[in-house]
Each structure stands twice: as structure tokens, then as C-alpha cells.
TIFI-610363 format. One record per residue (C-alpha): x, y, z; residue in three letters. Coordinates in pm, whole numbers. Layout:
TIFI-610363
ATOM; X; Y; Z; ALA .
...
//
This chain:
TIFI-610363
ATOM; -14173; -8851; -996; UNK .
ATOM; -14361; -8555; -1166; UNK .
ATOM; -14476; -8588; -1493; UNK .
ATOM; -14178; -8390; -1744; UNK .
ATOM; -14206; -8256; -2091; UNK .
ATOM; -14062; -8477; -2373; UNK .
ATOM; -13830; -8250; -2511; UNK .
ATOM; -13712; -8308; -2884; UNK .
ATOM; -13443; -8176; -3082; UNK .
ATOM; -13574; -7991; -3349; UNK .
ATOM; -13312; -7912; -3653; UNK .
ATOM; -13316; -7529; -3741; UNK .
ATOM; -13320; -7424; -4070; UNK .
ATOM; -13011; -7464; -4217; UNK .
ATOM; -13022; -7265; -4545; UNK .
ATOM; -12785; -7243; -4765; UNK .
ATOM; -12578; -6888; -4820; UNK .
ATOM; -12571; -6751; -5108; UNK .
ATOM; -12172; -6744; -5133; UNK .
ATOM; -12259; -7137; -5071; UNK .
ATOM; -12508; -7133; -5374; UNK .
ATOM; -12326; -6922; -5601; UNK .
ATOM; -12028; -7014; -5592; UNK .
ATOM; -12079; -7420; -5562; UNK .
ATOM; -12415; -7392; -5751; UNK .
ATOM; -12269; -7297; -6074; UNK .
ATOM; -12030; -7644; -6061; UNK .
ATOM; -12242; -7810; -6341; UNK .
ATOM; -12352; -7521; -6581; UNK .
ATOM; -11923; -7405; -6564; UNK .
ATOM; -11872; -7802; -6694; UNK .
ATOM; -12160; -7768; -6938; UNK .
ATOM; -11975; -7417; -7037; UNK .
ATOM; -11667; -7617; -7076; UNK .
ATOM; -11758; -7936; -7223; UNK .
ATOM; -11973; -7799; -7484; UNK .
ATOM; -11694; -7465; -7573; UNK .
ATOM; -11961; -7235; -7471; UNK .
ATOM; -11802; -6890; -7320; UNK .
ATOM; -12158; -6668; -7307; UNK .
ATOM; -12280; -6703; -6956; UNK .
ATOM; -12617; -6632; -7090; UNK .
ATOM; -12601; -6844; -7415; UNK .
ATOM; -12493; -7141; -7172; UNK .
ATOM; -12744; -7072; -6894; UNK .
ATOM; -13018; -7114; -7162; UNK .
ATOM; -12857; -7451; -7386; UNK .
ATOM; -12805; -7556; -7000; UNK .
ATOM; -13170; -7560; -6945; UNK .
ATOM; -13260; -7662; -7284; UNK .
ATOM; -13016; -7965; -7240; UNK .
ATOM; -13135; -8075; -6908; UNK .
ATOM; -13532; -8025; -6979; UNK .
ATOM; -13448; -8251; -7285; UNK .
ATOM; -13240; -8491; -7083; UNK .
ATOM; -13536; -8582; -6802; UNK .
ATOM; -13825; -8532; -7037; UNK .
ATOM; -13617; -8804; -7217; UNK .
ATOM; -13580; -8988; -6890; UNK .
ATOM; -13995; -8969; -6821; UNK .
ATOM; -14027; -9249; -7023; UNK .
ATOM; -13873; -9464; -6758; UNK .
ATOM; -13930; -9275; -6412; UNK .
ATOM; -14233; -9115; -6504; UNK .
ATOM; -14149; -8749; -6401; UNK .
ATOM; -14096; -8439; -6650; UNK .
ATOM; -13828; -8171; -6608; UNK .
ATOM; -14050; -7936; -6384; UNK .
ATOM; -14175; -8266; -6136; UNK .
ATOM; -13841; -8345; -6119; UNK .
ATOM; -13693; -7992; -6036; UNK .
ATOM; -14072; -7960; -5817; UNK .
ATOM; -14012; -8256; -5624; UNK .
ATOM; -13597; -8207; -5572; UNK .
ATOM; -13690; -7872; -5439; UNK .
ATOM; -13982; -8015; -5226; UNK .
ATOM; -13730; -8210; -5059; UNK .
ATOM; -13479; -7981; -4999; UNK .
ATOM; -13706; -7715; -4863; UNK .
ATOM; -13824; -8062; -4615; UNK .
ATOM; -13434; -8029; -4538; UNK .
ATOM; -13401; -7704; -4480; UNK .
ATOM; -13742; -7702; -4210; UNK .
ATOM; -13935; -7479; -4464; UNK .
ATOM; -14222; -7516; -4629; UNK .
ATOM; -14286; -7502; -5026; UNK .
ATOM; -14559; -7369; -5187; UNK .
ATOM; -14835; -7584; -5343; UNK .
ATOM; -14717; -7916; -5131; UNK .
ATOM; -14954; -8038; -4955; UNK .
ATOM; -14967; -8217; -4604; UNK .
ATOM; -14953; -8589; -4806; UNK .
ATOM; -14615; -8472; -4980; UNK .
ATOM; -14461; -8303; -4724; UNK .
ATOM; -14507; -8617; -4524; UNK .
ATOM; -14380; -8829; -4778; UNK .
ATOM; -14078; -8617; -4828; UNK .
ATOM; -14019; -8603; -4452; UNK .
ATOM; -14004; -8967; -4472; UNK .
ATOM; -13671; -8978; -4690; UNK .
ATOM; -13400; -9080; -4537; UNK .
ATOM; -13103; -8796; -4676; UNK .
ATOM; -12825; -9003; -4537; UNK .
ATOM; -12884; -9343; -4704; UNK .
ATOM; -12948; -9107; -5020; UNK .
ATOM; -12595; -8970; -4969; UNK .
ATOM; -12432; -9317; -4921; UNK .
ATOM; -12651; -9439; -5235; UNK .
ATOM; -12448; -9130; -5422; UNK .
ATOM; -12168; -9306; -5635; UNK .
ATOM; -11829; -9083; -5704; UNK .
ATOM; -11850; -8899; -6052; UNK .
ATOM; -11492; -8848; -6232; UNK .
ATOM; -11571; -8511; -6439; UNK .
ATOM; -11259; -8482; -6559; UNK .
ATOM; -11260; -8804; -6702; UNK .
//
């Protein structure tokens, strides 16, 4: 038998639209808007991202990560998901980020009740 290519699946880039984005995206900054009686879409993007830099620069005490490693490396890994590359990861990262398994993370993912 002749020797054959291997020939592997390769996921294409799957990125997400921006209907997708904007529409879905703004889930957690509308419950901010509502939970904190903020109507100003520009007064609550900014207490938004006041809030949550104070929230996981809080949180670095324990995981070790500020706001902008945390939104760095969440963004690392989605662009891993998506199939494209992000600028200033290098090849160590983007192997370590390949590594992740995104469907145990998703079955790791408890249920949130936000209307509760």
C-alpha cells in the first residue's frame, strides 16, 4: 500500500458576528445598568469598567492576576478558539492556551440565576 497523507481536520475560524457580539455582549453591562439604576449608556460603560477593574484587582490577591492579565489572558484564549493569533503572545502561551480544554471549562460553568 502507498504511503498516504495524514489528513487532519483543522477548525476554521469561527469568529463571532458582530450582531452576535453586540447584541449578546452587552448582557452584563445592561444588568450592571439595571442593578445599579444607571440609564446613561456612557456613565454605565465607564462605572462598568471601574467596577470590574476594582472587582479582579480585588481578586489578585488570591489568583494572582490584575484586571488587564485577566482580560489579556481571557482574550488570549479566545483568539486560541477562534484559530487567530494575538498580539504580544508568544509561542510558550499560545501553547499553553491551546492546551485548555473549552469543553470541560463549559461543563465546570455552574448556572447563574440573575434575576434572583
Amino acid at each position: 500500500m502507498p504511503d498516504q497523507a495524514l489528513s487532519i481536520a483543522v477548525r476554521a475560524a469561527n469568529l463571532p458576528s458582530d450582531r452576535w457580539l453586540f447584541i449578546n455582549g452587552l448582557s452584563g453591562l445592561t444588568s450592571f445598568m439595571a442593578r445599579e439604576g444607571i440609564n446613561d449608556p456612557e456613565q454605565a460603560f465607564q462605572a462598568f469598567f471601574d467596577a470590574a477593574k476594582h472587582f479582579h484587582n480585588l481578586e489578585s490577591d488570591y489568583n494572582g492576576k490584575s484586571f488587564t492579565d485577566y482580560l489579556r489572558e481571557k482574550a488570549a484564549a479566545k483568539a486560541r478558539r477562534f484559530n487567530v493569533a494575538f498580539p504580544g503572545v508568544g509561542d510558550v502561551v499560545q501553547e499553553k492556551i491551546g492546551s485548555i480544554d473549552f469543553a470541560e471549562q463549559r461543563r465546570r460553568i455552574e448556572p447563574v440565576d440573575l434575576c434572583g
